[in-house]
C-alpha positions as CSV (number, residue, x, y, z in Angstrom):
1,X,33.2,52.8,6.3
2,X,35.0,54.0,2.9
3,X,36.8,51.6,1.4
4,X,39.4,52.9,-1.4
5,X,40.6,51.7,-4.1
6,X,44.1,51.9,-3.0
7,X,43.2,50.0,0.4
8,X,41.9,47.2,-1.3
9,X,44.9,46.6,-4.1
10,X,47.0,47.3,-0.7
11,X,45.2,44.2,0.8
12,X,44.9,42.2,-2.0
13,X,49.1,42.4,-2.8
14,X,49.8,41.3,1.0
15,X,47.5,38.5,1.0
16,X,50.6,35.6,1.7
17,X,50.7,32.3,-0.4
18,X,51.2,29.5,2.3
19,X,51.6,25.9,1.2
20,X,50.0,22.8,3.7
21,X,53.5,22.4,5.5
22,X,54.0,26.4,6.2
23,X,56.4,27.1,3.5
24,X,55.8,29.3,0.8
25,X,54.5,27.2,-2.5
26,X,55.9,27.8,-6.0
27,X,51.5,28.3,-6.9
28,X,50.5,32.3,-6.1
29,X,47.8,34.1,-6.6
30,X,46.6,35.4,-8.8
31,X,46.5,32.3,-10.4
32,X,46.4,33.4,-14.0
33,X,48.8,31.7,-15.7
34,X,47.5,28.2,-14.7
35,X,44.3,28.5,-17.0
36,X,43.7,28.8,-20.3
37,X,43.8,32.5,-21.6
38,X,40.3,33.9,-21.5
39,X,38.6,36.7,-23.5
40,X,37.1,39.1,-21.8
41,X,36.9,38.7,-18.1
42,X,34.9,35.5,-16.5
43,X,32.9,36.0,-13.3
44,X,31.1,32.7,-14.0
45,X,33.0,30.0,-12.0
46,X,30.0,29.1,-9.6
47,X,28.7,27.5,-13.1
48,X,31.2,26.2,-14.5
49,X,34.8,26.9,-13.4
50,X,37.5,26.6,-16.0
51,X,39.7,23.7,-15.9
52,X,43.5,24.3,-14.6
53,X,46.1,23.7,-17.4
54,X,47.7,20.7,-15.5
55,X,44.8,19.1,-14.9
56,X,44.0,18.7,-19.0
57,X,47.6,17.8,-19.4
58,X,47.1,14.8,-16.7
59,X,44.3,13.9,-18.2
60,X,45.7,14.4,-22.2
61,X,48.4,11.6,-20.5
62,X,45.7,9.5,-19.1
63,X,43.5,9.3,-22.6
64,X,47.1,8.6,-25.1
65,X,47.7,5.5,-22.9
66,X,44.2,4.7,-22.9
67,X,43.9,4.7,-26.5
68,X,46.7,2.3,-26.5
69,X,45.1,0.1,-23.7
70,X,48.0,1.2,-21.5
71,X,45.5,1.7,-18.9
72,X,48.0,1.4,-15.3
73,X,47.0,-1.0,-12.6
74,X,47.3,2.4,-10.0
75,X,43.6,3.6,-10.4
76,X,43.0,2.3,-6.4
77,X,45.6,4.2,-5.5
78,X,45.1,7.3,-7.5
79,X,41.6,7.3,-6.1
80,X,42.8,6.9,-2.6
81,X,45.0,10.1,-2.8
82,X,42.2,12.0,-4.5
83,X,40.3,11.1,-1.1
84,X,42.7,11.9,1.1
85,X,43.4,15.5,-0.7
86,X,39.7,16.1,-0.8
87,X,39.4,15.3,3.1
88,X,42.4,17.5,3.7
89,X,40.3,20.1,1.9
90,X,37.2,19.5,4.4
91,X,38.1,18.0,7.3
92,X,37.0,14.4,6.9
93,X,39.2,11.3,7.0
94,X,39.4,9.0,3.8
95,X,37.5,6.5,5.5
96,X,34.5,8.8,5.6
97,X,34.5,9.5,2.0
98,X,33.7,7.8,-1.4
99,X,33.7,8.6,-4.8
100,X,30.1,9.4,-6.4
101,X,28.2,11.0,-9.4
102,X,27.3,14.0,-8.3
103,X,25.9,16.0,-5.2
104,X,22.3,15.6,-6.3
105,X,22.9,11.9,-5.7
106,X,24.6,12.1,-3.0
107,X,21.8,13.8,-0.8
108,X,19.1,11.3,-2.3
109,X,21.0,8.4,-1.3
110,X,21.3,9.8,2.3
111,X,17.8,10.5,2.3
112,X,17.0,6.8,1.5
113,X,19.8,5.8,4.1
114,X,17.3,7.5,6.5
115,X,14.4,5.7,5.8
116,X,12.7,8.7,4.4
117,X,9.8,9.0,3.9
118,X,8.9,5.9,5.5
119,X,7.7,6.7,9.9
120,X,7.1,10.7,8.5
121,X,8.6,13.4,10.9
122,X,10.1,16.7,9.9
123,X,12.6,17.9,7.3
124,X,14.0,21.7,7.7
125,X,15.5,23.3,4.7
126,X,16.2,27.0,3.7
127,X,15.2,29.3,0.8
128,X,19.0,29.6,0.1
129,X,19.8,25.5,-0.4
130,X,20.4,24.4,-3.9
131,X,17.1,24.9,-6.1
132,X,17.4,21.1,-7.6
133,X,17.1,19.7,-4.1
134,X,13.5,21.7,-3.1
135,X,12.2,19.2,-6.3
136,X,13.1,16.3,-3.7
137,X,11.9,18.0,-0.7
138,X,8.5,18.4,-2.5
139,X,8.0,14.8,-3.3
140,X,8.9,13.9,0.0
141,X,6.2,16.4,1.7
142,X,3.8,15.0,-1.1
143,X,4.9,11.4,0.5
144,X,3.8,12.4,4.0
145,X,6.6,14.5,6.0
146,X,6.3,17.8,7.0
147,X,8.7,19.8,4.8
148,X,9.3,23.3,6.2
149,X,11.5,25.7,4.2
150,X,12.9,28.8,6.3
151,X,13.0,32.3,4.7
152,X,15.6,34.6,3.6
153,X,15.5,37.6,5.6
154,X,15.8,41.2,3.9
155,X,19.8,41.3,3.9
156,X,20.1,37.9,2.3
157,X,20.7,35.5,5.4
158,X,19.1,32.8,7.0
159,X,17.9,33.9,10.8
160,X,19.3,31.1,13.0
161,X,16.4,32.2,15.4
162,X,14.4,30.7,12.5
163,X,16.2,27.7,12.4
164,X,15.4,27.3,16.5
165,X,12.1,27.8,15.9
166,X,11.3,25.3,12.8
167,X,13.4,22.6,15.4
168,X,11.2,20.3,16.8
169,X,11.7,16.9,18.4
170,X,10.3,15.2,15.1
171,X,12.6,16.7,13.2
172,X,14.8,13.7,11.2
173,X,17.2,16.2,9.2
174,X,18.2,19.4,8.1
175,X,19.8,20.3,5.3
176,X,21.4,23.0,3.9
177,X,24.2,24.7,1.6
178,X,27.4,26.2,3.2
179,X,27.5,28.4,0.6
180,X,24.4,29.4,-1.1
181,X,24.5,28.9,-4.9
182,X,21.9,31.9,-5.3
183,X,23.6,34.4,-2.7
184,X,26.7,33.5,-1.7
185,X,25.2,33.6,2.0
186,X,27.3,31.1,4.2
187,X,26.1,29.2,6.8
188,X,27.9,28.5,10.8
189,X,27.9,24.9,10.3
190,X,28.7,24.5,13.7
191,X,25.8,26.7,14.9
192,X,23.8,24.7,12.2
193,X,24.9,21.1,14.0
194,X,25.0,22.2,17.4
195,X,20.7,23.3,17.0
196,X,19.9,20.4,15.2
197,X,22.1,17.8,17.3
198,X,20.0,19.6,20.8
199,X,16.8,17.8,19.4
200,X,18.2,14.7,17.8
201,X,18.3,16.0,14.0
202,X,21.0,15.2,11.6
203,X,23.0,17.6,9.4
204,X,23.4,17.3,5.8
205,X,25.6,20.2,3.7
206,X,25.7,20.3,0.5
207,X,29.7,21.5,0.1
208,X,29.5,22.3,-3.8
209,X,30.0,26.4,-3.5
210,X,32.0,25.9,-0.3
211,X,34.6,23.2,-1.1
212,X,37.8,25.4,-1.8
213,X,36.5,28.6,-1.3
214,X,35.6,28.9,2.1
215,X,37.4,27.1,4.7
216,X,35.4,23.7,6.2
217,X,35.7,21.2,8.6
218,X,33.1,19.1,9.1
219,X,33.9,17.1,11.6
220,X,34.8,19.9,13.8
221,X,31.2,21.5,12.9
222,X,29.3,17.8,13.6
223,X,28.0,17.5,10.2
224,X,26.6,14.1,9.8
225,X,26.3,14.2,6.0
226,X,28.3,16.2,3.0
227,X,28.4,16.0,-0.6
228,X,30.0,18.2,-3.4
229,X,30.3,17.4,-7.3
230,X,33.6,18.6,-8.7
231,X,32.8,21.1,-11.8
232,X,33.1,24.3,-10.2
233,X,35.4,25.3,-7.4
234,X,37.4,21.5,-7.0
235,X,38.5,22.2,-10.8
236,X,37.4,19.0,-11.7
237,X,34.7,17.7,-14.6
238,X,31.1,16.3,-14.6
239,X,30.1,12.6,-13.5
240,X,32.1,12.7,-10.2
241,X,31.0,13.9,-6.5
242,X,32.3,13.2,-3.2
243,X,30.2,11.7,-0.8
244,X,31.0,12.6,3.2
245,X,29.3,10.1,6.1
246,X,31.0,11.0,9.8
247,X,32.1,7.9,11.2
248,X,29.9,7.7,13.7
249,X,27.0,7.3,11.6
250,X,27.9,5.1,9.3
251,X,26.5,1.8,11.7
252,X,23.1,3.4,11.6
253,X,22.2,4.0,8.0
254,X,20.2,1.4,5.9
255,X,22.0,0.2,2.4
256,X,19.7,1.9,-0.2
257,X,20.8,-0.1,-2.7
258,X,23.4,-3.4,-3.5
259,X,26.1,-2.6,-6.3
260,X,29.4,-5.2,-7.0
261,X,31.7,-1.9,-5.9
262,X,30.2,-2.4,-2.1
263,X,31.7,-5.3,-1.9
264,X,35.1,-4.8,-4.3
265,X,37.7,-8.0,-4.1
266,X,35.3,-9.4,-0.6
267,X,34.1,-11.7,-2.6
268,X,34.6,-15.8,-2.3
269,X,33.5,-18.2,-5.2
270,X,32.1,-21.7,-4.2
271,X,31.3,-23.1,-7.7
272,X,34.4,-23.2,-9.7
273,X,37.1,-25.9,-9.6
274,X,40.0,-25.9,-6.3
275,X,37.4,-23.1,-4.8
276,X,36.2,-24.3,-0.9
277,X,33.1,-26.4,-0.4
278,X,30.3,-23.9,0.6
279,X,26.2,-23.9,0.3
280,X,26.4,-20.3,-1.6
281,X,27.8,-19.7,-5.2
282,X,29.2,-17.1,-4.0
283,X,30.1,-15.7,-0.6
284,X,30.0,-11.4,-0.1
285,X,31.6,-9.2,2.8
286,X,31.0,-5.4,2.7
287,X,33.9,-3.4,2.7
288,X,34.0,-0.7,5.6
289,X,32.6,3.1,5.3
290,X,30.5,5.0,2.5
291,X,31.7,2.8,0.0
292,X,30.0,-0.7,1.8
293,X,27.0,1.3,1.9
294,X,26.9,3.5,-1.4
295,X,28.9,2.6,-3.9
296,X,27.6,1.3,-7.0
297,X,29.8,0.3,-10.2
298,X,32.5,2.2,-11.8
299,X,33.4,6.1,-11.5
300,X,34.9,8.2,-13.7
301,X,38.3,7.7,-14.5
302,X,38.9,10.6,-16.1
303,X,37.6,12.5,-13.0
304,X,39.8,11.2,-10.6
305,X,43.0,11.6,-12.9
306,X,42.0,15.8,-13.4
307,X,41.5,16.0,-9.7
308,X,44.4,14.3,-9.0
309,X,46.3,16.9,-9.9
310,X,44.0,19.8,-9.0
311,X,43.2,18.9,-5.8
312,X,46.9,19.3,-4.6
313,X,47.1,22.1,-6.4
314,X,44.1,24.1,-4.7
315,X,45.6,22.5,-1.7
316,X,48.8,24.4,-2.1
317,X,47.5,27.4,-2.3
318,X,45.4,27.1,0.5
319,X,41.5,28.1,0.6
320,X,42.8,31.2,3.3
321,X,44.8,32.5,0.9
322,X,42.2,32.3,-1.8
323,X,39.4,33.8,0.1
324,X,42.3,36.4,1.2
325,X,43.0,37.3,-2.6
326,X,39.7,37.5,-3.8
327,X,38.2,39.7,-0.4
328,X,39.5,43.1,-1.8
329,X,37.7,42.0,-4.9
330,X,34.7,40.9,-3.8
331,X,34.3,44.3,-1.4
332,X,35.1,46.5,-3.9
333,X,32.4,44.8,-5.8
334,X,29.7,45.0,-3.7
335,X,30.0,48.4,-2.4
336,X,30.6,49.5,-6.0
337,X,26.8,47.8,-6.9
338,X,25.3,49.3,-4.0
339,X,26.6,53.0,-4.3
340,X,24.8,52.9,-7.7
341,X,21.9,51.6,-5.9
342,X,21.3,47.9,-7.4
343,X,19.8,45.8,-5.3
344,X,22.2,43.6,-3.7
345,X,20.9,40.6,-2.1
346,X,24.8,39.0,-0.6
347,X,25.2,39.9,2.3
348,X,27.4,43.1,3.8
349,X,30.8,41.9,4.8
350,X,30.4,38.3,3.2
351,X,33.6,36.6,2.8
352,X,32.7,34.3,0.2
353,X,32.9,34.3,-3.5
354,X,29.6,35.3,-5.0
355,X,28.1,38.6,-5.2
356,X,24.3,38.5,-6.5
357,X,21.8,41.0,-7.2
358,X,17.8,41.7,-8.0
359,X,17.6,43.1,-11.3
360,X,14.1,43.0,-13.0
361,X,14.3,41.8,-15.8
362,X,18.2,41.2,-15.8
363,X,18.7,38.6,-18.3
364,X,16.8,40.7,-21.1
365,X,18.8,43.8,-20.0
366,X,22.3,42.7,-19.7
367,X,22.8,40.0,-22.3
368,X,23.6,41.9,-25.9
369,X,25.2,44.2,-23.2
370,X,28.0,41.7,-21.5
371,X,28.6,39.9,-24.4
372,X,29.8,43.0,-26.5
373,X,31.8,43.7,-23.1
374,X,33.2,40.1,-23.1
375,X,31.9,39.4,-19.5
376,X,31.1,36.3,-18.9
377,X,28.7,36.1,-15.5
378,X,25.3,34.2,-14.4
379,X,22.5,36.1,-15.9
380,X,19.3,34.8,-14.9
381,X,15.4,36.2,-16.1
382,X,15.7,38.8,-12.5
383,X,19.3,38.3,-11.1
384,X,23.0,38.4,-11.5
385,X,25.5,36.1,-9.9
386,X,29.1,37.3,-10.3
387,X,31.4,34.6,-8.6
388,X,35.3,35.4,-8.3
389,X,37.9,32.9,-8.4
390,X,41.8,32.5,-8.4
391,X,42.6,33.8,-11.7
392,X,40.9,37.0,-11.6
393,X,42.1,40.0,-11.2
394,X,41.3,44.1,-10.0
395,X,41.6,44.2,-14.0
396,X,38.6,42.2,-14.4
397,X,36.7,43.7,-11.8
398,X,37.2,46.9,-13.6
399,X,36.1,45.4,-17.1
400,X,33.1,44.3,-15.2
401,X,32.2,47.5,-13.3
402,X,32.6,49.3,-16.3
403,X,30.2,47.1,-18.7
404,X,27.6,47.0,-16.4
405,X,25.3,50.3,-16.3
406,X,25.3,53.2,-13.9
407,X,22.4,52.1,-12.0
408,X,19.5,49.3,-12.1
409,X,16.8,51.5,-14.4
């Protein structure tokens, strides 16, 4: 099918701003206005996404007062909220979530939950998961368990008929991306449960390309395990993750490690005057969920204060809406690339927000090129990444399509 360029500004002006209670939301799209002007047009979000205006100024707030040791007794709570907006976002309850440092730590403190390595059995991955978790994988196959890693196929997806087939009843996990960092390929993370569940497997998704750009909810899909940092599409800085652990396993993971956080004010002193008689110094209680078995010492406050405002505000425009906006975008894209016959490898009718392509030699080609053209994007030594978020626009897409060259020689 021919899709014009009128169709697609058509669809992108009807796409309807709809705020968590049904009402219409004072936010739209595009979102513009709520970041910092930008030179040029930036397709690099799935790097780095830029931080909203409100969220600096919350955070500009926070540092003043903590410069004059005005530092409010509210943290608790302001970390609570964060929780709850970020479960709102995914479909978790607060007391499935915690704060953590990042995604990467996230998945190797659920890995040591497990007992892995320790009793062996099988791990299944995918070509498409994030590249800095395959370093992990490998030492765990070095350690004894039998990692197997499932291809992408020739139009940039993950064959689920692979997935049945690497299943096995050894299998202790699998683990994937929703969204693919590389590809923008999403998985069915209900499809992805539903196989691994059928031979007693666990899920673990990594949610950092996913969480507000594709709708999720994990505990509809049976994911076992989630994690997402909070520097790209949660609007949020570096140092700060969320870490998802359904309910229903918490009971049956090991504590990988013992930090004064698990245990927060559930703690009872026996050696100080008026305190009760007791054989222990000091008596502990763990408090319930992730945080009992994860947490360590302290998080980033100036993380939670960013995301406590951008975290509503994503939530008020609503991750439909979003991936509504940008589809028009995205479409035109990619049948723009292919027509001049680049090698795309997202998939045809993706509805997420990356396009990538093969390019030999892309990063040599394309540098001097985009920069003179002020477009920002991922340029890697053989691929492109362009990732779309709320604040671009058909006017970007044009400044794009027009710096890059009329076909891949």
């Amino acid at each position: 099918m021919t899709i014009s360029r009128r169709d697609l500004l058509a669809a992108s002006a009807a796409a309807p701003v709809v705020g968590l209670g049904g009402a219409a939301m004072a936010a739209s799209l595009p979102a513009t206005a709520a970041f910092p002007k930008m030179k040029g047009a930036y397709f690099n979000a799935s790097s780095i996404h830029p931080l909203p205006l409100g969220a600096k100024a919350a955070l500009m707030e926070y540092m003043t007062n903590r410069h004059a040791l005005l530092v409010n007794d509210d943290f608790p709570e302001r970390r609570k909220k964060v929780l709850a907006a970020f479960g709102k976002l995914v479909g978790a309850s607060p007391d499935e979530l915690m704060v953590t440092q990042s995604t990467t730590m996230a998945e190797n403190l659920i890995i040591r939950a497990l007992g892995l390595p320790t009793g062996g059995g099988r791990i299944v991955t995918d070509a498409l998961h994030f590249t800095g978790s395959f370093y992990m994988y490998d030492q765990l196959a070095k350690a004894g368990m039998d990692v197997v890693t499932l291809p992408m196929t020739k139009d940039g997806r993950i064959g689920m008929d692979a997935l049945d087939a690497a299943l096995n009843k050894k299998t202790k996990l699998v683990s994937v991306s929703v969204v693919s960092a590389t590809n923008g390929f999403e998985h069915d993370l209900k499809r992805v449960c539903d196989a691994a569940h059928a031979h007693g497997a666990l899920v673990y998704a990594d949610l950092i390309q996913g969480a507000g750009t594709v709708p999720i909810d994990l505990r509809a899909a049976g994911v076992d395990f989630a994690a997402s940092s909070c520097y790209k599409y949660l609007m949020g800085d570096f140092g700060i993750g969320f870490l998802y652990v359904r309910k229903e396993m918490q009971d049956r993971l090991q504590r990988p490690w013992w930090g004064y956080f698990q245990v927060g004010k559930e703690v009872d002193t026996h050696n100080l005057p008026f305190d009760p008689p007791s054989p222990h110094a000091v008596d502990y209680r763990a408090v319930p969920g992730p945080e009992g078995l994860f947490a360590m010492g302290t998080t980033s406050w100036t993380g939670v204060v960013q995301l406590g405002y951008s975290l509503p505000w994503l939530l008020s425009l609503g991750v439909e809406n979003i991936r509504a906006w940008r589809q028009p975008m995205m479409d035109l894209i990619q049948t723009e690339l292919r027509r001049r016959g680049y090698q795309v490898i997202t998939p045809e009718g993706s509805r997420t927000q990356v396009v990538a392509v093969a390019l030999k030699d892309a990063e040599r080609k394309l540098a001097e090129r985009m920069k003179k053209a002020d477009v920002q994007l991922t340029l890697l030594t053989n691929r492109i990444r362009i990732s779309v978020s709320t604040f671009n626009t058909m006017n970007d897409v044009d400044r794009l399509l027009g710096a890059l060259p009329a076909g891949p020689g």
